[in-house]
C-alpha positions as CSV (number, residue, x, y, z in Angstrom):
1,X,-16.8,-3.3,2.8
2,X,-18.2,0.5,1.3
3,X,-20.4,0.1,-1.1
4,X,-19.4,0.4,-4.8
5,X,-20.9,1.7,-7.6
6,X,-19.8,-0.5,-9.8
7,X,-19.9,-3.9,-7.9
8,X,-19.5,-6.5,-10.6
9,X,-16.0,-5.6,-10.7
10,X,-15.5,-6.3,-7.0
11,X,-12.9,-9.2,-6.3
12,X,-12.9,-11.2,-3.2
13,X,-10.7,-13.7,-4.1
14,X,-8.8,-13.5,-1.4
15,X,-5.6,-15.4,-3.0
16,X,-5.5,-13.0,-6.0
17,X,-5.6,-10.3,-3.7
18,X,-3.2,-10.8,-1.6
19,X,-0.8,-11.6,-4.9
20,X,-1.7,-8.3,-6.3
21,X,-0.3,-6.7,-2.8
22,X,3.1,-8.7,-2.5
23,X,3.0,-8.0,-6.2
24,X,2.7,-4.1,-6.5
25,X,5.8,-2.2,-6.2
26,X,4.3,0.9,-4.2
27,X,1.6,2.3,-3.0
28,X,-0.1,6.0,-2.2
29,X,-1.4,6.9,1.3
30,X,-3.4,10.0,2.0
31,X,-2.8,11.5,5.7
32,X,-4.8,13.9,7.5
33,X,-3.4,17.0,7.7
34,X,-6.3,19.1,9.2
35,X,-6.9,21.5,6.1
36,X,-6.3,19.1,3.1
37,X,-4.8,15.4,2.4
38,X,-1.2,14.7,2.8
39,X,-0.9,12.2,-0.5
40,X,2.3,10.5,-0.8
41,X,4.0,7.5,-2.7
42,X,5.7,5.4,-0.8
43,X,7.6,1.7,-1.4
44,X,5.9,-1.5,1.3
45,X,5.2,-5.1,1.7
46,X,2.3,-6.8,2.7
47,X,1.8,-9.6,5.2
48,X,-1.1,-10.6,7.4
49,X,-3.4,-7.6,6.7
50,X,-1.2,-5.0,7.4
51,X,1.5,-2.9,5.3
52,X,4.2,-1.9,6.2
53,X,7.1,0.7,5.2
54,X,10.1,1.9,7.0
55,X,10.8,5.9,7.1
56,X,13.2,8.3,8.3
57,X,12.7,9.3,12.0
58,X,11.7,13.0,11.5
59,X,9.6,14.7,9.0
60,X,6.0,15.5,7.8
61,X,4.9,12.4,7.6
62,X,5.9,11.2,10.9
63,X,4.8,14.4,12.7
64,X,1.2,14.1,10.7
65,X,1.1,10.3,11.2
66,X,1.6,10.6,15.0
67,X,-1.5,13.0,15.0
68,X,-3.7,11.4,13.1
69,X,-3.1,7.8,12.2
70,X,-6.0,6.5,10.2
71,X,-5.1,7.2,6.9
72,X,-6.6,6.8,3.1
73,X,-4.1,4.2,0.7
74,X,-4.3,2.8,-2.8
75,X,-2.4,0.6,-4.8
76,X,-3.5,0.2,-8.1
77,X,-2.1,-1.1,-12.2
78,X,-3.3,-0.1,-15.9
79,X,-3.5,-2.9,-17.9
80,X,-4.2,-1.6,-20.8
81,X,-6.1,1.1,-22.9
82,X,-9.7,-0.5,-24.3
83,X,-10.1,1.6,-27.7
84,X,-13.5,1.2,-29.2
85,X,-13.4,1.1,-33.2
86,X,-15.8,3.1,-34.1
87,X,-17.4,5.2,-30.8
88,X,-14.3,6.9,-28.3
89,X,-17.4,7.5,-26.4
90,X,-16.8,3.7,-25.5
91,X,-13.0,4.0,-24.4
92,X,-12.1,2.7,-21.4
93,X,-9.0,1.1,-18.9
94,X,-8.3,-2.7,-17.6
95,X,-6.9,-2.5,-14.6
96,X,-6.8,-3.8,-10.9
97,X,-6.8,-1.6,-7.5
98,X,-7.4,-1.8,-3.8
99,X,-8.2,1.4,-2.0
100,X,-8.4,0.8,2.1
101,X,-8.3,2.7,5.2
102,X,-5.8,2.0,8.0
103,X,-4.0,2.6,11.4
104,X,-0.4,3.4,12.0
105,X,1.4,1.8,14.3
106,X,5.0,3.0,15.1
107,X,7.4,-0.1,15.7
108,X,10.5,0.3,17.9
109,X,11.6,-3.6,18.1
110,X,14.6,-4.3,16.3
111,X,14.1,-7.8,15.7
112,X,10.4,-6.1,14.1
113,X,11.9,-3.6,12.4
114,X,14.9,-6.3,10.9
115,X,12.1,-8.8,10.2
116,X,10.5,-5.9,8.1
117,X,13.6,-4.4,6.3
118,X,14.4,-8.3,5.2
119,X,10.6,-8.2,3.4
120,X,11.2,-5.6,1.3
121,X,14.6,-6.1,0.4
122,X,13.5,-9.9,-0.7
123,X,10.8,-7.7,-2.6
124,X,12.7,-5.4,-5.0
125,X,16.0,-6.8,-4.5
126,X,15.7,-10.8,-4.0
127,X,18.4,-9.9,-1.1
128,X,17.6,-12.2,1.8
129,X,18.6,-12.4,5.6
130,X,20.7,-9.4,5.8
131,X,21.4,-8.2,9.0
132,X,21.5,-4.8,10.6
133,X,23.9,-2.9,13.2
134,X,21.7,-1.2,16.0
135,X,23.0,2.4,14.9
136,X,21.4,1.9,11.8
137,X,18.2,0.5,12.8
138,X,18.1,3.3,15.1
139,X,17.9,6.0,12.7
140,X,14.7,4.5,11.3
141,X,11.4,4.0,11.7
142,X,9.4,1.0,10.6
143,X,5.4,1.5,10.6
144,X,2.8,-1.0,10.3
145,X,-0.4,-0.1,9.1
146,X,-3.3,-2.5,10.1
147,X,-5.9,-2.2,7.4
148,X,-9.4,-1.6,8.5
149,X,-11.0,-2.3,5.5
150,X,-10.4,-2.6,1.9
151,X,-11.6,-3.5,-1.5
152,X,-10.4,-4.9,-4.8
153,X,-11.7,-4.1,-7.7
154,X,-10.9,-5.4,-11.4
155,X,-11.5,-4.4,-15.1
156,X,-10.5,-7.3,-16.8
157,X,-10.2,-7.9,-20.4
158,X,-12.9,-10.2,-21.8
Protein backbone atom coordinates (compact mmCIF):
# COMPACT_ATOMS: atom_id res chain seq x y z
CA UNK A 1 0.00 0.00 0.00
CA UNK A 2 1.33 3.97 -1.01
CA UNK A 3 0.59 6.07 1.40
CA UNK A 4 -2.51 8.34 1.07
CA UNK A 5 -3.16 11.61 1.90
CA UNK A 6 -6.33 11.36 2.76
CA UNK A 7 -6.40 7.84 4.56
CA UNK A 8 -9.79 7.85 6.37
CA UNK A 9 -11.28 7.19 3.17
CA UNK A 10 -9.13 4.15 2.51
CA UNK A 11 -11.34 0.85 2.17
CA UNK A 12 -9.96 -2.56 2.87
CA UNK A 13 -12.90 -4.37 2.80
CA UNK A 14 -11.85 -6.74 0.75
CA UNK A 15 -15.50 -8.08 -0.32
CA UNK A 16 -16.61 -4.52 -1.28
CA UNK A 17 -13.75 -4.27 -3.21
CA UNK A 18 -13.71 -6.87 -5.20
CA UNK A 19 -17.67 -6.05 -5.93
CA UNK A 20 -16.76 -2.66 -7.07
CA UNK A 21 -14.21 -4.51 -9.68
CA UNK A 22 -16.65 -7.20 -11.16
CA UNK A 23 -19.01 -4.26 -10.86
CA UNK A 24 -17.28 -1.43 -12.94
CA UNK A 25 -17.79 -1.55 -16.59
CA UNK A 26 -14.14 -0.29 -17.72
CA UNK A 27 -11.22 0.79 -16.69
CA UNK A 28 -8.09 3.30 -17.77
CA UNK A 29 -4.46 1.99 -17.85
CA UNK A 30 -1.54 4.30 -18.39
CA UNK A 31 1.49 2.58 -20.38
CA UNK A 32 4.94 3.69 -20.61
CA UNK A 33 5.75 5.01 -23.61
CA UNK A 34 9.31 6.50 -22.87
CA UNK A 35 8.47 10.27 -23.33
CA UNK A 36 4.90 10.45 -21.87
CA UNK A 37 1.97 8.03 -20.66
CA UNK A 38 -0.02 6.00 -23.05
CA UNK A 39 -3.62 6.44 -21.20
CA UNK A 40 -6.24 4.41 -22.60
CA UNK A 41 -9.95 3.12 -21.65
CA UNK A 42 -10.38 -0.20 -22.11
CA UNK A 43 -13.41 -2.81 -21.19
CA UNK A 44 -12.12 -6.09 -18.32
CA UNK A 45 -13.04 -8.44 -15.75
CA UNK A 46 -11.66 -9.18 -12.58
CA UNK A 47 -10.83 -12.51 -10.92
CA UNK A 48 -8.17 -13.58 -8.49
CA UNK A 49 -6.09 -10.24 -8.41
CA UNK A 50 -5.58 -9.82 -11.77
CA UNK A 51 -7.54 -8.10 -14.80
CA UNK A 52 -7.84 -9.00 -17.69
CA UNK A 53 -8.91 -7.72 -21.29
CA UNK A 54 -8.58 -9.17 -24.68
CA UNK A 55 -7.08 -6.95 -27.71
CA UNK A 56 -6.40 -7.08 -31.25
CA UNK A 57 -2.96 -8.67 -32.09
CA UNK A 58 -1.13 -5.61 -33.48
CA UNK A 59 -1.14 -2.04 -32.49
CA UNK A 60 0.28 0.52 -30.00
CA UNK A 61 -0.70 -0.85 -27.16
CA UNK A 62 0.59 -4.23 -27.82
CA UNK A 63 3.94 -3.03 -29.20
CA UNK A 64 4.17 -0.54 -25.90
CA UNK A 65 2.92 -3.31 -23.54
CA UNK A 66 5.54 -5.80 -24.79
CA UNK A 67 8.30 -3.13 -23.91
CA UNK A 68 7.28 -2.14 -20.89
CA UNK A 69 4.68 -4.13 -19.01
CA UNK A 70 4.13 -2.47 -15.65
CA UNK A 71 1.58 -0.18 -16.19
CA UNK A 72 -0.56 2.61 -14.12
CA UNK A 73 -4.75 1.63 -14.02
CA UNK A 74 -7.82 3.13 -12.40
CA UNK A 75 -11.22 2.37 -12.17
CA UNK A 76 -13.26 4.67 -10.53
CA UNK A 77 -17.53 6.08 -10.13
CA UNK A 78 -19.16 9.66 -9.18
CA UNK A 79 -21.69 9.20 -6.90
CA UNK A 80 -22.91 12.29 -6.64
CA UNK A 81 -22.13 16.13 -6.51
CA UNK A 82 -22.08 17.32 -2.54
CA UNK A 83 -23.35 21.08 -2.84
CA UNK A 84 -22.88 23.03 0.22
CA UNK A 85 -25.82 25.60 0.96
CA UNK A 86 -24.37 28.43 1.66
CA UNK A 87 -20.18 28.19 1.05
CA UNK A 88 -19.20 26.48 -2.78
CA UNK A 89 -15.94 26.74 -1.09
CA UNK A 90 -17.30 23.41 0.57
CA UNK A 91 -18.41 21.51 -2.73
CA UNK A 92 -17.21 18.34 -3.10
CA UNK A 93 -17.78 14.52 -5.01
CA UNK A 94 -18.88 10.94 -3.40
CA UNK A 95 -17.40 8.53 -5.14
CA UNK A 96 -15.38 5.16 -5.02
CA UNK A 97 -11.98 4.32 -6.97
CA UNK A 98 -8.97 1.99 -7.02
CA UNK A 99 -5.87 3.16 -8.73
CA UNK A 100 -2.99 0.06 -8.88
CA UNK A 101 0.02 -0.84 -10.64
CA UNK A 102 0.40 -4.02 -12.65
CA UNK A 103 2.24 -6.58 -15.00
CA UNK A 104 1.14 -7.76 -18.31
CA UNK A 105 1.12 -10.98 -19.15
CA UNK A 106 0.39 -12.08 -22.82
CA UNK A 107 -1.80 -15.41 -22.88
CA UNK A 108 -1.60 -17.67 -25.93
CA UNK A 109 -3.89 -20.79 -24.43
CA UNK A 110 -7.04 -21.10 -26.03
CA UNK A 111 -8.79 -22.73 -23.36
CA UNK A 112 -7.31 -19.27 -21.28
CA UNK A 113 -8.12 -17.05 -23.62
CA UNK A 114 -12.02 -18.86 -24.06
CA UNK A 115 -12.24 -19.04 -20.24
CA UNK A 116 -11.55 -15.11 -20.43
CA UNK A 117 -13.85 -14.14 -23.44
CA UNK A 118 -16.82 -16.19 -21.48
CA UNK A 119 -16.10 -13.58 -18.29
CA UNK A 120 -16.71 -10.66 -20.04
CA UNK A 121 -19.34 -11.63 -22.15
CA UNK A 122 -21.31 -12.99 -18.78
CA UNK A 123 -20.34 -9.31 -17.72
CA UNK A 124 -21.99 -6.89 -20.20
CA UNK A 125 -23.92 -9.33 -21.93
CA UNK A 126 -25.26 -12.17 -19.35
CA UNK A 127 -24.19 -14.48 -22.49
CA UNK A 128 -22.62 -17.61 -20.99
CA UNK A 129 -20.56 -20.66 -22.28
CA UNK A 130 -20.15 -19.62 -25.77
CA UNK A 131 -17.65 -21.22 -27.61
CA UNK A 132 -14.99 -20.09 -30.02
CA UNK A 133 -13.46 -21.53 -33.46
CA UNK A 134 -9.57 -21.46 -33.30
CA UNK A 135 -9.42 -18.86 -36.30
CA UNK A 136 -11.03 -16.56 -34.26
CA UNK A 137 -9.25 -17.00 -31.14
CA UNK A 138 -6.28 -16.63 -33.13
CA UNK A 139 -6.66 -13.24 -34.24
CA UNK A 140 -6.71 -12.06 -30.60
CA UNK A 141 -4.92 -11.48 -27.78
CA UNK A 142 -6.07 -11.91 -24.26
CA UNK A 143 -3.68 -10.17 -21.43
CA UNK A 144 -3.76 -10.65 -17.88
CA UNK A 145 -2.53 -8.09 -15.67
CA UNK A 146 -1.37 -9.30 -12.17
CA UNK A 147 -1.85 -6.34 -9.96
CA UNK A 148 1.01 -5.46 -7.72
CA UNK A 149 -0.66 -3.28 -5.54
CA UNK A 150 -3.68 -1.23 -5.22
CA UNK A 151 -5.95 0.81 -3.13
CA UNK A 152 -9.55 1.65 -2.60
CA UNK A 153 -10.61 4.59 -1.62
CA UNK A 154 -14.32 5.97 -0.82
CA UNK A 155 -16.24 9.29 -0.34
CA UNK A 156 -19.35 8.18 1.00
CA UNK A 157 -22.29 10.08 1.67
CA UNK A 158 -23.00 10.51 5.40
Amino acid sequence: MVAMRRAEKRCEDKAELEAFLKRIQHMQIAINTGDAPYVLPINFTYSNNSLLVHSAPVGRKIELLKKSPVVGWTVNEQIAIRQHETDPNRTGTYYNSVIGTAKATFIDDETEKTRHLNTLLEKYTKHKDATFPSEMLSKLVVIRFDIIEMDFKIARQN
